[in-house]
Each structure stands twice: as C-alpha cells, then as structure tokens.
Phi, psi and omega in degrees: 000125159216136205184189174251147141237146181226149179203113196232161219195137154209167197245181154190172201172154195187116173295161108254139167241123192253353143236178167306272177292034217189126168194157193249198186194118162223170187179184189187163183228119173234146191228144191235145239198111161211162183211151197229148143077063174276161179190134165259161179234134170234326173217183166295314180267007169257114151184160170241165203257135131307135185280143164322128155199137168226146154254171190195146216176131199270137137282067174271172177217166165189130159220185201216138179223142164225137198297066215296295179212185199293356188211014185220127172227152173243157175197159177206127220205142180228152169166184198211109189251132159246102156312153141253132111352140093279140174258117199224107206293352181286343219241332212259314187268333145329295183283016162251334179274353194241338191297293187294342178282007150262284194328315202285140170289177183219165158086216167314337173256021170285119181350157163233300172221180179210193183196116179262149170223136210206098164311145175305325190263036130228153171140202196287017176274338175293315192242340177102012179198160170286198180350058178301299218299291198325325177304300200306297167335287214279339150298337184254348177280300161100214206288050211232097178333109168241132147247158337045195188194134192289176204193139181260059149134099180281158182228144193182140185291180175206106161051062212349071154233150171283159225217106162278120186242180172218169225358070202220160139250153179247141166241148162232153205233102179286132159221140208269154201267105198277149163248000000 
C-alpha cells in the first residue's frame, strides 16, 4: 500500500453560564480528509491505482451542565462525532509496543512460539525499515521463534468479539499450559 493522506481539522466552542450553578456549551468540529497517489502492489508486475478522495464533516456537540454541589456537576450533552484515519507509523508503533507490553505473558506463561499475520500495507512504506512489527515483537519478547505471513485484511478480537481488520498486525501466540 501506498499513498498520501492529510487530514486538517478546527475546533471551536463557546460557554454560557447563564446562572451561578448553570452553564450551556455548545461548539462543533470540522474536518477535512484526503487522500492521493494510492496504489496496492500485489507482486512487482501487479498492482492498482486508487483515485484522489476526500472528504469532509461537521462534528457538532451541546451541552448543559448544572453545578449539584461544590465537588459534583451533572451534564448532559448530544453530538456526533466523525474520525478520519489516518496511517502513521509513528502512532502505529507507539500502539503495537504498548498492546504487546500488556498482552505478552510472562514467567511461566511466556510464548514458546507465534505466528504474525501482517497487512500488506505496513511495512516499509509505513514505518521506513523492513521487518518493523516482527522487530518490535522480539525486543519485547525476546528470542521466541515467529513465522508468519503478510495478509490483505486480518481477522482478530476486540474486547471479544471477532473483526475482519485492515492495516493490523494479528499475533497468536504458543504457551505451554501450566496446570
């Protein structure tokens, strides 16, 4: 995978307190979202191009808060919030370095092997180096044999339900079954 993404964004908000214990909010977000010169690579003589797309999208929010007591406020608040993606390997590898220093087990329940499943779109057009994800594992792992395979779309949980994902690493992870 390869391309341009940009994503530029302003906020605003704006108080009333319209009593001593009383105050509204109301404010909105718009964002604007595009992406250029996309391309998959499937071999050296395979690949499509994507077309130039953008988008763009109002976030508005309000809300109403009243002051109950000196350390307690209730609110109540409506809006609609839209994200764009972006893909950032700095941001990609923060977040792969922290999934595994909570995820890997340790002591006795520590890997004996793994298996990576790896979207086509990391690797070094993302991060600038070869074999980032696998680095990261075996800095945080250490010597714990992994093979694997790159993949156009990984399946994986989320707080346990299963995902068909994209731009992901998947790992499973062998440990021997302590009783």
């Amino acid at each position: 995978m390869q391309g341009e993404t940009a994503l530029n964004s302003v906020w605003a908000q704006d108080v009333w307190r319209f009593h001593e214990r009383w105050k509204a909010v109301i404010g909105g977000r718009v964002e604007h979202w595009q992406a250029n010169d996309g391309r998959t690579e499937f071999s050296a003589t395979n690949s499509i191009r994507h077309p130039a797309r953008s988008e763009r999208y109002f976030s508005p929010k309000g809300a109403l808060s009243w002051q109950w007591a000196n350390d307690t406020v209730l609110k109540a608040s409506v809006g609609r919030a839209v994200r764009f993606h972006l893909r950032d390997g700095g941001t990609s590898h923060e977040d792969l370095s922290q999934m595994l220093r909570r995820k890997l087990p340790v002591g006795a329940r520590a890997p004996k092997g793994a298996l990576l499943f790896s979207c086509l779109g990391r690797g070094e057009q993302l991060y600038g180096q070869k074999d980032h994800d696998s680095s990261v594992f075996h800095e945080l792992a250490g010597a714990v044999p992994l093979g694997g395979f790159f993949c156009n779309g990984e399946i994986g949980p989320v707080q346990g339900t299963t995902f068909l994902h994209g731009y992901t690493s998947s790992f499973a992870l062998f440990r021997p079954r302590v009783r």
